[in-house]
Each structure stands twice: as C-alpha cells, then as structure tokens.
C-alpha positions as CSV (number, residue, x, y, z in Angstrom):
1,X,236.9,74.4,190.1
2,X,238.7,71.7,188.8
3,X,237.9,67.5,190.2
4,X,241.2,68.1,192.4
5,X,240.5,70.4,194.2
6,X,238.3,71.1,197.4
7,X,236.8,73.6,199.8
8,X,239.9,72.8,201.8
9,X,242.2,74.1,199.3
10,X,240.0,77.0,199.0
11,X,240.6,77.5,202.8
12,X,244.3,76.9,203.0
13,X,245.1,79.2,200.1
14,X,242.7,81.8,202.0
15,X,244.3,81.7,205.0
16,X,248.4,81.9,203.6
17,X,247.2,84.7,201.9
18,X,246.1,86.5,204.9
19,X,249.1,85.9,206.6
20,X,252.2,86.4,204.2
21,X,250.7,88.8,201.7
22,X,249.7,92.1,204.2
23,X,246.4,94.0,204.4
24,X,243.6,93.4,201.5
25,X,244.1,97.0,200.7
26,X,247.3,97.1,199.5
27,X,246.1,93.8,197.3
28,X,246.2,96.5,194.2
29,X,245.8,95.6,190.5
30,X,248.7,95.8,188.1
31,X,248.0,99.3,185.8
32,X,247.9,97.4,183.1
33,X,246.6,98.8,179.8
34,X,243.1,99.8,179.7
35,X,243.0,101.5,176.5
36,X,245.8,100.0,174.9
37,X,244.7,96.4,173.2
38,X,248.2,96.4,171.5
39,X,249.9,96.8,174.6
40,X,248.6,93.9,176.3
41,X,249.5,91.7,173.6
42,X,252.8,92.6,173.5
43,X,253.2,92.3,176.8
44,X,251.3,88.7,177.4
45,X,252.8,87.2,174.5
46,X,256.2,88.4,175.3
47,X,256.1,87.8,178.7
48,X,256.4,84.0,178.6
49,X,259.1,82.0,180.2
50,X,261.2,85.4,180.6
51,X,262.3,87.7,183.3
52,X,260.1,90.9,183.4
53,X,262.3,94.0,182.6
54,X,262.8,92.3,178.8
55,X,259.4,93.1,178.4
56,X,259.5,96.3,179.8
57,X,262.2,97.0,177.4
58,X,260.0,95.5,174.4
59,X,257.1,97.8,175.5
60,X,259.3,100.9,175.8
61,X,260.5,100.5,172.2
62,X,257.0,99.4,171.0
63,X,256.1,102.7,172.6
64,X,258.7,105.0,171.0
65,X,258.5,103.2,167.5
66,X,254.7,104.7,167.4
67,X,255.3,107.9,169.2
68,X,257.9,108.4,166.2
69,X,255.3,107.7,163.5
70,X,253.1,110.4,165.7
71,X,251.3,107.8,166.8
72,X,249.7,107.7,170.6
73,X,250.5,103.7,171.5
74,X,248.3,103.8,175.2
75,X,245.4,103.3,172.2
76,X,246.4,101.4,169.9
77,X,244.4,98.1,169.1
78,X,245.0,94.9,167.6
79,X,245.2,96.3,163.9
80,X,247.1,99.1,165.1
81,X,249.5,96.2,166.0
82,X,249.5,94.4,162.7
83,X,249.9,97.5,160.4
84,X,253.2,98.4,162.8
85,X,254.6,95.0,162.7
86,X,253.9,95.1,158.7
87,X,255.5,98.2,158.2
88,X,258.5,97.4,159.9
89,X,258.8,94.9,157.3
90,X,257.4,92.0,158.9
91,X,258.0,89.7,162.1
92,X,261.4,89.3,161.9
93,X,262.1,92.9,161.3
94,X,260.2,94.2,163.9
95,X,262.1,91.4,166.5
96,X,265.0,93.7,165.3
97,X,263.2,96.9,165.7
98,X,262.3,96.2,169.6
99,X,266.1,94.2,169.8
100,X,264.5,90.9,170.9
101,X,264.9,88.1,169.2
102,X,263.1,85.7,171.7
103,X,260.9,82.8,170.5
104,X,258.3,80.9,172.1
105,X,260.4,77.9,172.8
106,X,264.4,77.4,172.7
107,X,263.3,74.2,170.3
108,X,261.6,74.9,166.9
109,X,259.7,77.6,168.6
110,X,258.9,80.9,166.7
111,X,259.6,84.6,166.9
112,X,258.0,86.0,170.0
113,X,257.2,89.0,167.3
114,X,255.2,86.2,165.1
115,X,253.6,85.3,167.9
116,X,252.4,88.7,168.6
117,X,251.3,89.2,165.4
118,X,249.2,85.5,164.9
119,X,247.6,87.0,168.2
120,X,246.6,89.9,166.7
121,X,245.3,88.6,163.7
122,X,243.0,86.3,165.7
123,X,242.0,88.7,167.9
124,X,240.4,90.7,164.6
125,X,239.4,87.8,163.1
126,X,237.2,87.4,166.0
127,X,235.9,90.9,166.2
128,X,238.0,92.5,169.0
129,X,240.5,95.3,167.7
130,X,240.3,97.2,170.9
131,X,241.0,96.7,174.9
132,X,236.9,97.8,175.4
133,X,235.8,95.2,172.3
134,X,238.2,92.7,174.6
135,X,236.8,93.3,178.4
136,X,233.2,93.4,176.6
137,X,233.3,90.4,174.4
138,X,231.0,87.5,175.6
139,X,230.2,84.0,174.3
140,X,230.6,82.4,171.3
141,X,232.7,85.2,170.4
142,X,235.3,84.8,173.5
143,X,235.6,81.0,173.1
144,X,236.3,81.5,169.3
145,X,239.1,83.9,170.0
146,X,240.3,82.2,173.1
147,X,240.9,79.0,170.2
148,X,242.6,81.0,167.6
149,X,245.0,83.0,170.0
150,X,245.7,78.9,171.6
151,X,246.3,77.5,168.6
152,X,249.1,80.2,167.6
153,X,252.8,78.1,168.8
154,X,253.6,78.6,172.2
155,X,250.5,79.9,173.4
156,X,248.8,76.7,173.8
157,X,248.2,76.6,177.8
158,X,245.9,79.4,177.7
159,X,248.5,81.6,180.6
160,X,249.3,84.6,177.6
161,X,245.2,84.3,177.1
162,X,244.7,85.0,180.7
163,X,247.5,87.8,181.2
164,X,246.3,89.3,178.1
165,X,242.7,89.9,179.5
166,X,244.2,90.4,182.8
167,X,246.0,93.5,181.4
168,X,242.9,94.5,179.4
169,X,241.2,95.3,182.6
170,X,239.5,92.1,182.8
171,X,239.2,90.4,186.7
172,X,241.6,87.2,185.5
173,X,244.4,85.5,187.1
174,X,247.7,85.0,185.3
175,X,248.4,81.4,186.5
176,X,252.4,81.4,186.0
177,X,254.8,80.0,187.4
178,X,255.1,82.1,190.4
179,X,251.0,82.0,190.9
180,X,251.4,78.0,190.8
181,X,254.2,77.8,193.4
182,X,252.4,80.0,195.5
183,X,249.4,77.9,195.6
184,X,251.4,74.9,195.7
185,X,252.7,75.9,199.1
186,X,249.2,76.7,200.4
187,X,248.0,73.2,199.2
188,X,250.7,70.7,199.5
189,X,251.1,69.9,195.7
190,X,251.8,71.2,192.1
191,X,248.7,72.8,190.6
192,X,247.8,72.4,186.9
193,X,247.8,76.3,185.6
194,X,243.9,76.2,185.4
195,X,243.7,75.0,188.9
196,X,245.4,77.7,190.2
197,X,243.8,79.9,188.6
198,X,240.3,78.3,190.0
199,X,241.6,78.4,193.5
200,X,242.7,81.9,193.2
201,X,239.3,83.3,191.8
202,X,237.6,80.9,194.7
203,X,239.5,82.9,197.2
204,X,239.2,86.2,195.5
205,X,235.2,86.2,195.9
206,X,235.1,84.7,199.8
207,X,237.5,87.4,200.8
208,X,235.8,89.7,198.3
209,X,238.9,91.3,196.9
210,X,239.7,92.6,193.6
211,X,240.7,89.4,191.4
212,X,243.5,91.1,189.7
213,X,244.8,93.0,193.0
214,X,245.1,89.6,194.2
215,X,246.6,88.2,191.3
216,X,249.2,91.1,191.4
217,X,250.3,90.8,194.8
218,X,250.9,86.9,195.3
219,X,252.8,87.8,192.1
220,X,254.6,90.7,193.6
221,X,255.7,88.7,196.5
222,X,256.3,85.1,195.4
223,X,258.8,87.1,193.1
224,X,260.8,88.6,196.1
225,X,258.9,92.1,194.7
226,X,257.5,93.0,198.5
C-alpha cells in the first residue's frame, strides 16, 4: 500500500462497499476477453478518457473487420493485431476503418489506433502475443512490458496497463476515474490511481472476493450502471 494510506482506509472502504454495493455475490467480473489478447488492447487503450459504448463500437468493428477476412477475433493476439492494423494500411487507416479518430490527448496527443498498435508491438517485443502468455507472464518479463506499453503517449499512468490485464483475465483493478471517486468518498480525499488501486486489492482479500468482480461492480455503480 502506498505511505498514505492506512488500515483505516482499508476499513472505511470495506465497510461503504458493504453497504452501497449489494451482496458479494452479485460482485461478478466483467467477461472480459480471455482468449482474445487483441481484444483487450483495443479495449484498454481505447477506453481512456471516453464514454464506454465508443469502445464498444470500436470492438464491434474490430470484430467484423476480422470475421470478414475469415478471421475468428475472440483469439486473436497481439501480432494478430499488428498485421490487421498494417493491412489496413496503417494507423491512420485503420482509425478510419473502426470510424474513430480519437487520440490519447486533445493536445499533441496521438491516434488512439497508434496507440494500439505501439502497445502491441511492446507486448511482442516482450514475449506476450497471446491473452495466456499475458495472465502467465512473471518477472523481469512483466516489468519490461509494463515499461514499454508506459512509455507509448498517453499511456503513461499505468490505468490502460491495469485494464488491459484486468480484461486478460488477470485479478487487477482498473483505477479510473470512477474507481478513484469511489474511494475518495470512503476515505475523505482524492486517491492517486495507484492508491486506489492498493486499497481496492486490500479490501478485496479481507472480504475475500474476486478482485475483478469487485473492480466491476464499484465501476458498475459509481457510473449510475446498478
């Protein structure tokens, strides 16, 4: 946990979630995409800063641009990615092909659709081309591609990092903005992301619950979702 935080944060955050979020069992994780590296890319990368049914449109394109090539997208990996986005004729292209032209930042930022690629590259670099080689990977290998996939623009707070293995299957929190107020409310001031995402996990194992089902449901009702 980070130097801020305490056992009574821990607590606090324990006990709102008890009381606004409904029984532990219907804490459920997100389907995410287990087999589907390419997928969660997509998804984390484009996911930033935006309201959620844009990416649900990306992902339905992304989707149908495969299924036309005969392609089954639930599986495709990281390279699987990067020969798509190349054969669309590169980044900007395939921003056309999934009609999004979002970037990572309204100033100087680039195409969401670069950034998806740069991700995908480093995730190959670093030895993980699918969702399995992702949820197994361990250290050095991890931290390595954790750095690459940071250093790509917009991506730098480590949240798309998170979502991304959070998606893969992997028990992560997806400190966003809605995770951080939530907390904030429990603890009587602005987490950092990483914080959040400490305090989450903390309360996660002492009410041994599923991580991501937690994750998913303070999501799910911090953005008016029920």
């Amino acid at each position: 946990m980070t130097p801020m935080s305490s056992d009574g944060d821990v607590a606090r955050l324990a006990v709102q979630c008890e009381q606004l979020l409904g029984p532990t069992d219907s804490w459920t994780p997100p389907e995410g995409y287990p087999d589907g590296l390419a997928l969660c890319i997509i998804d984390a990368v484009w996911s930033m800063g935006v309201r959620y049914g844009g990416v649900r449109r990306v992902v339905r394109r992304y989707r149908g641009l495969r299924a036309d090539e005969g392609a089954d997208p639930g599986v495709d990996g990281a390279r699987d990615l990067i020969i798509a986005i190349e054969r669309t004729g590169g980044s900007d292209a395939f921003s056309a092909a999934m009609d999004n032209k979002h970037r990572t930042s309204t100033r100087s930022g680039i195409l969401k659709a670069e950034a998806v690629l740069l991700c995908a590259r480093a995730l190959v670099a670093a030895g993980m081309e699918s969702a399995a080689d992702f949820r197994g990977a361990v250290e050095p290998m991890t931290s390595a591609a954790e750095r690459a996939w940071r250093a790509v623009p917009g991506q730098g707070s480590g949240i798309s990092w998170r979502y991304a293995r959070l998606l893969a299957g992997v028990q992560e929190v997806k400190p966003d903005r809605m995770i951080t107020r939530f907390v904030a409310r429990a603890i009587g001031r602005t987490p950092t992301p990483n914080e959040a995402a400490d305090l989450v996990t903390a309360v996660a194992a002492g009410l041994n619950v599923d991580l991501r089902g937690l994750d998913h449901r303070i999501w799910r009702f911090q953005s008016g979702r029920g």
